[in-house]
C-alpha positions as CSV (number, residue, x, y, z in Angstrom):
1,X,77.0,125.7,47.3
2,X,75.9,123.0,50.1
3,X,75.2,119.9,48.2
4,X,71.3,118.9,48.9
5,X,71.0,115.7,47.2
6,X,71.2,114.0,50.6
7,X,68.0,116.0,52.0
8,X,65.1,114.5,50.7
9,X,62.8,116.8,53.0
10,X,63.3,120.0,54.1
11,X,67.0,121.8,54.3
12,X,68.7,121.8,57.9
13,X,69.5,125.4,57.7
14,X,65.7,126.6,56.6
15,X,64.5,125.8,60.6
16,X,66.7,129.4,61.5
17,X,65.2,130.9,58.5
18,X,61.9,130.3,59.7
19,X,62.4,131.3,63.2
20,X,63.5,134.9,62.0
21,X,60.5,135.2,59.1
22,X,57.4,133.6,60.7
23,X,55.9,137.0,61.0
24,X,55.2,140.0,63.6
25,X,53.9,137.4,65.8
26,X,55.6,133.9,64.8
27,X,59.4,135.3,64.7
28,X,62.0,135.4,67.6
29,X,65.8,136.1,67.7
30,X,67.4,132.9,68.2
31,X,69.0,131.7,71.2
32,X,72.4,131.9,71.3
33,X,73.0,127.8,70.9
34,X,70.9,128.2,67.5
35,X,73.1,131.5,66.4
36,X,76.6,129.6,66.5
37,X,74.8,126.2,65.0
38,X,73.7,128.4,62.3
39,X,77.4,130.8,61.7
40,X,79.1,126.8,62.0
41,X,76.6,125.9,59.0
42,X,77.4,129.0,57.1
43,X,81.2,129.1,58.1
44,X,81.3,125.5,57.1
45,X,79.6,125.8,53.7
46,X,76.3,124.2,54.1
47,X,74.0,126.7,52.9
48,X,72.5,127.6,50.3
49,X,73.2,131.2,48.6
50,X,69.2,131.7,48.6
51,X,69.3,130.4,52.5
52,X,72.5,133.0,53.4
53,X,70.9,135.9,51.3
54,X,67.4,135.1,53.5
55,X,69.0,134.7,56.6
56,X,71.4,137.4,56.7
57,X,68.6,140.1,55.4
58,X,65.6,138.9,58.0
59,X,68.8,139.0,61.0
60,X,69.3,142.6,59.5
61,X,65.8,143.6,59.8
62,X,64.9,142.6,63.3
63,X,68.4,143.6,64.1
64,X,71.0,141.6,66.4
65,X,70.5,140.8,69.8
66,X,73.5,140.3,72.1
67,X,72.7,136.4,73.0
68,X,72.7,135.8,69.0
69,X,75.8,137.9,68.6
70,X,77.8,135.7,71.1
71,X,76.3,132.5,69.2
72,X,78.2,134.2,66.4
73,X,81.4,134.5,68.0
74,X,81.3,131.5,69.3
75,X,80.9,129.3,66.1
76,X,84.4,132.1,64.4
77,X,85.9,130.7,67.8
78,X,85.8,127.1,66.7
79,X,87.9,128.1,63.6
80,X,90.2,130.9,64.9
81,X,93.6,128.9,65.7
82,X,96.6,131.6,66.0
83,X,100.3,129.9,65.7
84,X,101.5,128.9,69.4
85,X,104.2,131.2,68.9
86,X,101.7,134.2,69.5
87,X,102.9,136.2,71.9
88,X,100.4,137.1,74.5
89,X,98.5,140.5,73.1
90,X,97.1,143.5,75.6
91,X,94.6,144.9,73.6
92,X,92.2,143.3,70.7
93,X,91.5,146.8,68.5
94,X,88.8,145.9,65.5
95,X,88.6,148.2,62.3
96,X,86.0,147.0,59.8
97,X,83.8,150.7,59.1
98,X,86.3,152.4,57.3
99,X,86.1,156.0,57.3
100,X,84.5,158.3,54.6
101,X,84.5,161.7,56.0
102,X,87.8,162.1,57.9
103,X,91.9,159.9,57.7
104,X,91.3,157.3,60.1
105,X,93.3,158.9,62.9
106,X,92.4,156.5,65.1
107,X,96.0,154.1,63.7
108,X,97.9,156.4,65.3
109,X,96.2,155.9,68.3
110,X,97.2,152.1,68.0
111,X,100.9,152.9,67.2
112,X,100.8,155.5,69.8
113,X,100.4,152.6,72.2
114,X,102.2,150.1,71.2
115,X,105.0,152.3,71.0
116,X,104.3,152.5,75.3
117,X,104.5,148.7,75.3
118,X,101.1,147.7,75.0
119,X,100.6,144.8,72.5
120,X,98.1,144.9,69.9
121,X,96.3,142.9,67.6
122,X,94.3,145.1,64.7
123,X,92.4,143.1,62.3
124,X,89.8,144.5,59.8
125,X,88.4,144.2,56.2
126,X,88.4,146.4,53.5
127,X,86.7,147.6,50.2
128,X,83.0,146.3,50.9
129,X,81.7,149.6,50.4
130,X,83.1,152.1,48.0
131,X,84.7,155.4,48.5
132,X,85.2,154.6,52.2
133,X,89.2,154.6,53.2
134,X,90.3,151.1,55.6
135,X,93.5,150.5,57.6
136,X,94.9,148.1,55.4
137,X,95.6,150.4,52.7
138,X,96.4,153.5,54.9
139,X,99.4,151.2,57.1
140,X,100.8,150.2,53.8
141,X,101.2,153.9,52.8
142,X,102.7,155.1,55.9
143,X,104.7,152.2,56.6
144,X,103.1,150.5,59.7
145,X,103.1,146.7,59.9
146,X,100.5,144.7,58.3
147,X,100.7,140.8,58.4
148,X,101.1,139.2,54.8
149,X,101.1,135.4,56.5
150,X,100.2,134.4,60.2
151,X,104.5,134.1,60.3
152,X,104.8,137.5,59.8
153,X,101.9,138.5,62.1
154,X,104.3,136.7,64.6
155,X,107.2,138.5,63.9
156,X,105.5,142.4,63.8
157,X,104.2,141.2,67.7
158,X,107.1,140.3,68.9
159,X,109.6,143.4,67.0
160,X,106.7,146.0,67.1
161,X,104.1,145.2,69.3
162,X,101.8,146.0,66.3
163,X,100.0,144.0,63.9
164,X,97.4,144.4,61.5
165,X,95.9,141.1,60.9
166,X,93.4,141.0,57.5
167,X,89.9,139.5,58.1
168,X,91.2,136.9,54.9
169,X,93.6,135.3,57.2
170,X,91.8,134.6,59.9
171,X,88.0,134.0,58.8
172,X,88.3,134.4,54.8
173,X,84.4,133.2,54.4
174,X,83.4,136.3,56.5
175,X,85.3,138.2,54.3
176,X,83.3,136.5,51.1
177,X,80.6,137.5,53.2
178,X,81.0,141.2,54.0
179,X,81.6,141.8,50.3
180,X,77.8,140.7,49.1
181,X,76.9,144.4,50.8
182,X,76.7,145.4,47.2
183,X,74.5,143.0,46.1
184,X,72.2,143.0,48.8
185,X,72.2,147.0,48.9
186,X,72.8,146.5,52.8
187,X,75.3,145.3,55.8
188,X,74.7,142.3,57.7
189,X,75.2,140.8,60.9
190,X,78.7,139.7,59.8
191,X,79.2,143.8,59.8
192,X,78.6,143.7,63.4
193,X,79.8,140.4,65.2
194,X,83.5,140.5,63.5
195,X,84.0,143.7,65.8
196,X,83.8,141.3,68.7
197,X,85.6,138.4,67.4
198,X,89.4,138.5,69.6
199,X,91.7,136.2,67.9
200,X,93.9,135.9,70.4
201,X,91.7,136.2,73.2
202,X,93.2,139.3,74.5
203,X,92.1,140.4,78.1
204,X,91.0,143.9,76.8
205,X,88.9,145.1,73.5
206,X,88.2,148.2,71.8
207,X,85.0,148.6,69.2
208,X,83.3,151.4,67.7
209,X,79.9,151.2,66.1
210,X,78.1,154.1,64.2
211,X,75.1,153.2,64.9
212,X,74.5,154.3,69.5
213,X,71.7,151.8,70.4
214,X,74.2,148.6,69.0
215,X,76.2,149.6,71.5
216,X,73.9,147.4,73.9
217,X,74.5,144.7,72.0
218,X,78.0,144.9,71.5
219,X,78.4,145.2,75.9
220,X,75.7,142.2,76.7
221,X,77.5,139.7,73.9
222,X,80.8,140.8,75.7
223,X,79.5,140.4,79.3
224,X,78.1,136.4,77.6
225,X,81.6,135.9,76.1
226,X,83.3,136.3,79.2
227,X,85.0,139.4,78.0
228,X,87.3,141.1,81.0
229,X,87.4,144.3,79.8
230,X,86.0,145.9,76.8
231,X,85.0,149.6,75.3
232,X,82.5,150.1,72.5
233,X,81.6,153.8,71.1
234,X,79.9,155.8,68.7
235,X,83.1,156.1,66.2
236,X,83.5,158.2,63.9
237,X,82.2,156.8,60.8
238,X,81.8,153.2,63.0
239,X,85.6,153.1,63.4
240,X,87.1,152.9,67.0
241,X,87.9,156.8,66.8
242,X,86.5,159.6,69.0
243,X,85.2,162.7,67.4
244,X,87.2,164.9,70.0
245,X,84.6,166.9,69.5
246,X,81.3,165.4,70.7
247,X,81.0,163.9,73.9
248,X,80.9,160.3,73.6
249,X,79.6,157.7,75.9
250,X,81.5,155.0,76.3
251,X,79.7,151.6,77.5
252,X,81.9,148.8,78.6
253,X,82.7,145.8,80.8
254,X,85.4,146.1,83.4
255,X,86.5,143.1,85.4
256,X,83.3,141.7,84.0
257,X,80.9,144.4,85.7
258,X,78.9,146.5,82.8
259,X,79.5,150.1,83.4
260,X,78.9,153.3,81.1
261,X,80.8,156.9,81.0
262,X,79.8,159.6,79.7
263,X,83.1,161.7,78.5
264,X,83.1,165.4,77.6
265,X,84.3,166.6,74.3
266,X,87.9,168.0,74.4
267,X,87.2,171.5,72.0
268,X,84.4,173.8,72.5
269,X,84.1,174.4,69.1
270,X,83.9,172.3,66.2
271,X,86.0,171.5,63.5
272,X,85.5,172.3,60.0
273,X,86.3,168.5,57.8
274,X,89.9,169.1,56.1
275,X,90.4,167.0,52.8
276,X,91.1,163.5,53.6
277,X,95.2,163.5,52.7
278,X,96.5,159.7,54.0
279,X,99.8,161.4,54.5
280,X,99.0,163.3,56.8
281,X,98.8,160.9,59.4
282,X,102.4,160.4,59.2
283,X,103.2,164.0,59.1
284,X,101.3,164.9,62.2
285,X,103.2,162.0,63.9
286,X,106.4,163.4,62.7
287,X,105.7,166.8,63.6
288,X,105.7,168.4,60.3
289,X,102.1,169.8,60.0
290,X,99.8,170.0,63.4
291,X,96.2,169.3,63.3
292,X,94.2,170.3,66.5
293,X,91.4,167.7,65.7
294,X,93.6,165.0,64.5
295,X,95.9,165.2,67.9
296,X,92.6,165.3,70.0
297,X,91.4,162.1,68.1
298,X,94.4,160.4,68.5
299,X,94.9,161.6,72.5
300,X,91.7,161.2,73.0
301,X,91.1,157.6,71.7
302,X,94.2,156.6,73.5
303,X,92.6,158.0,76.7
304,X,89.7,155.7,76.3
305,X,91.6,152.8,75.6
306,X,94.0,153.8,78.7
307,X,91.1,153.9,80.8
308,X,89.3,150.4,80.0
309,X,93.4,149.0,79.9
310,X,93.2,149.6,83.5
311,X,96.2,152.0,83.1
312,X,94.7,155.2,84.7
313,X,91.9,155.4,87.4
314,X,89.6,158.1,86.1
315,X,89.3,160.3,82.7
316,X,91.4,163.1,83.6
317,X,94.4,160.7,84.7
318,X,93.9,159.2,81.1
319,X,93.8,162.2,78.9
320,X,97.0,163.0,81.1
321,X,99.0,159.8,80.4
322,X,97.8,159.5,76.7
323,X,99.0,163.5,76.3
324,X,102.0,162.8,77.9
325,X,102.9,160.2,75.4
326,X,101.9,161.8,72.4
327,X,104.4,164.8,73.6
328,X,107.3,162.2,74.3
329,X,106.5,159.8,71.4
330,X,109.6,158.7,68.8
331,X,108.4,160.8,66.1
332,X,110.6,158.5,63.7
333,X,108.8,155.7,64.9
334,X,106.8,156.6,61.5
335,X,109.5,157.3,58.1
336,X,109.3,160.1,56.5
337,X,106.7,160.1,53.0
C-alpha cells in the first residue's frame, strides 16, 4: 500500500481515476503519456488498493483503446531488462487465456517451429481463473522447456530455441494483478496489454484475443509501439490457436503497414470437442494417436505465424511449408509419457 502521509490534498493517482469516471459526458480514455504515468504508478507501488480496484474496473468498462494500451506497454518496458546473454529471439508468442474447452494445441505449434530454427520466446500466466488449463502446467507434463530463473531461460534459447518464460519473472506485480480476477468477478486491462508486452523486443509477435473487436486495439497499439510485424486472432478460448475449423481473420502489421486476411477454414465440417487429455499433445507429436483437428490446429497456427514471419508469400505457400514440417518433424523431439 502507497504510503499517503506525504499528500496532504488529493492523491496523485485519483486525477486518472477521474478522467475515466467523470460520467457519459465528463470521461475520456487517456492519452497514451497519461496510461504509462499511470501502469509506472501502479508497477511502482504507489496506489492505493481502492485506487487500483477503481481504476482497473472503470478502464474495463469503457474498454481499452490502442493509444492507452501502448501507454501500458510502455511503462512494463521501463522494467523489462532481459540478461545480455539473450540470444536474439524470432518470434514473441504470448499465452495468458488458457483454454477450457479444448488441450492447448497451439504449444506444439511453438515446438513445431522452433524445431525449424525459429527462436521463441513464450511467456504467460496461469491459474487466474479456475478450471481453465495454461502452458506452464501442460510443458511441464510433456517435457518442454519452461524457465525456472532468467539463467535458465538463457540456456533453453540457446540448446532449444524454446522458452517458456512465466509472467512472475518478468513483471511479477502483473501477475499479483491478474489474480484479483476473482475478487473483482472480472478481467482487466492487465488481461489484455501483457499479450503485447515483447521482452525481448522480437521483430515478429503472435496474439490471440477471444473477444474480435479487441483485435483493433491489439493492431493500432502495435502499429504506436513500433511493432515490425505482428498477428492477432480470434483464438480459441483467447489463446494464439486457430480453430481449423472456422475461418479466422487475421489482422496484423507487416513491415509496419496494417493489413487484414481473411483465411478459410481447413475442414468442411466440424469437430465434435474430445475430452481434454494433456497427453495427448505429446502422443500426436509422436505419432501414436492422430487427431484431425489437433493436426489442423497445430498446421494451421504454424501457417499464420509462417506467414506474418515473412517465411512464405501467401496462405497456400504457408499451409504448404508448416504441413511439410509437421510430416518431417523429429517425432522424439517430445519423450515418450
Amino acid at each position: 500500500m502507497a504510503d499517503n502521509s506525504m499528500f496532504m490534498g488529493e492523491h496523485p493517482f485519483a486525477e486518472y481515476v477521474r478522467i475515466l469516471g467523470k460520467g457519459k459526458t465528463g470521461s475520456r480514455n487517456l492519452t497514451r503519456e497519461e496510461a504509462a504515468e499511470a501502469m509506472r504508478m501502479i508497477l511502482a507501488g504507489e496506489v492505493e488498493p481502492v485506487q487500483l480496484g477503481a481504476f482497473l474496473m472503470l478502464m474495463r468498462h469503457q474498454e481499452e483503446s490502442g493509444e492507452e494500451l501502448a501507454g501500458f506497454v510502455d511503462a512494463a518496458n521501463q522494467l523489462l531488462q532481459l540478461p545480455a546473454e539473450t540470444p536474439p529471439i524470432d518470434l514473441d508468442w504470448s499465452s495468458y487465456a488458457g483454454k477450457a474447452r479444448r488441450i492447448p494445441w497451439f504449444l506444439l505449434t511453438t515446438w513445431l517451429l522452433a524445431q525449424n530454427g525459429i527462436r521463441i520466446l513464450l511467456h504467460g500466466a496461469g491459474g487466474h481463473t479456475p478450471g481453465r488449463v495454461y502452458s506452464e502446467e501442460t510443458l511441464r507434463r510433456i517435457g518442454l522447456p519452461v524457465a525456472a530463473d532468467r539463467s535458465q531461460m538463457v540456456t533453453q534459447l540457446r540448446d532449444h530455441a524454446f522458452s517458456y518464460v512465466p509472467l512472475t519473472l518478468l513483471l511479477p506485480r502483473l501477475q499479483q494483478i491478474l489474480e484479483l480476477k476473482p475478487l473483482l468477478g472480472l478481467r482487466s486491462p492487465v488481461n489484455t496489454f501483457v499479450r503485447l508486452i515483447n521482452p525481448a523486443n522480437a521483430p515478429c509477435s503472435m496474439q490471440g484475443i477471444h473477444h474480435p473487436g479487441y483485435r483493433d486495439y491489439h493492431q493500432q497499439a502495435a502499429l504506436l509501439l513500433g511493432q515490425p510485424r505482428m498477428a492477432v486472432i480470434k483464438g480459441d478460448g483467447g489463446e494464439t490457436e486457430w480453430n481449423p475449423d472456422m475461418p479466422n481473420l487475421v489482422k496484423s502489421v507487416i513491415d509496419g503497414v496494417p493489413q487484414e486476411q481473411e483465411w478459410s477454414a481447413l475442414f468442411h465440417r466440424k469437430h465434435v470437442k474430445a475430452d481434454m487429455e494433456i497427453l495427448d499433445l505429446a502422443r500426436l507429436w509422436r505419432g501414436e494417436i492422430h487427431d484431425e483437428y489437433g493436426e489442423g490446429a497445430v498446421v494451421g497456427t504454424a501457417a499464420i505465424a509462417l506467414h506474418t514471419l515473412g517465411r512464405a508469400a501467401d496462405q497456400r505457400q504457408a499451409l504448404d511449408l508448416a504441413r511439410q514440417m509437421w510430416e518431417q518433424r523429429d517425432r522424439q523431439a517430445i519423450g515418450a509419457v
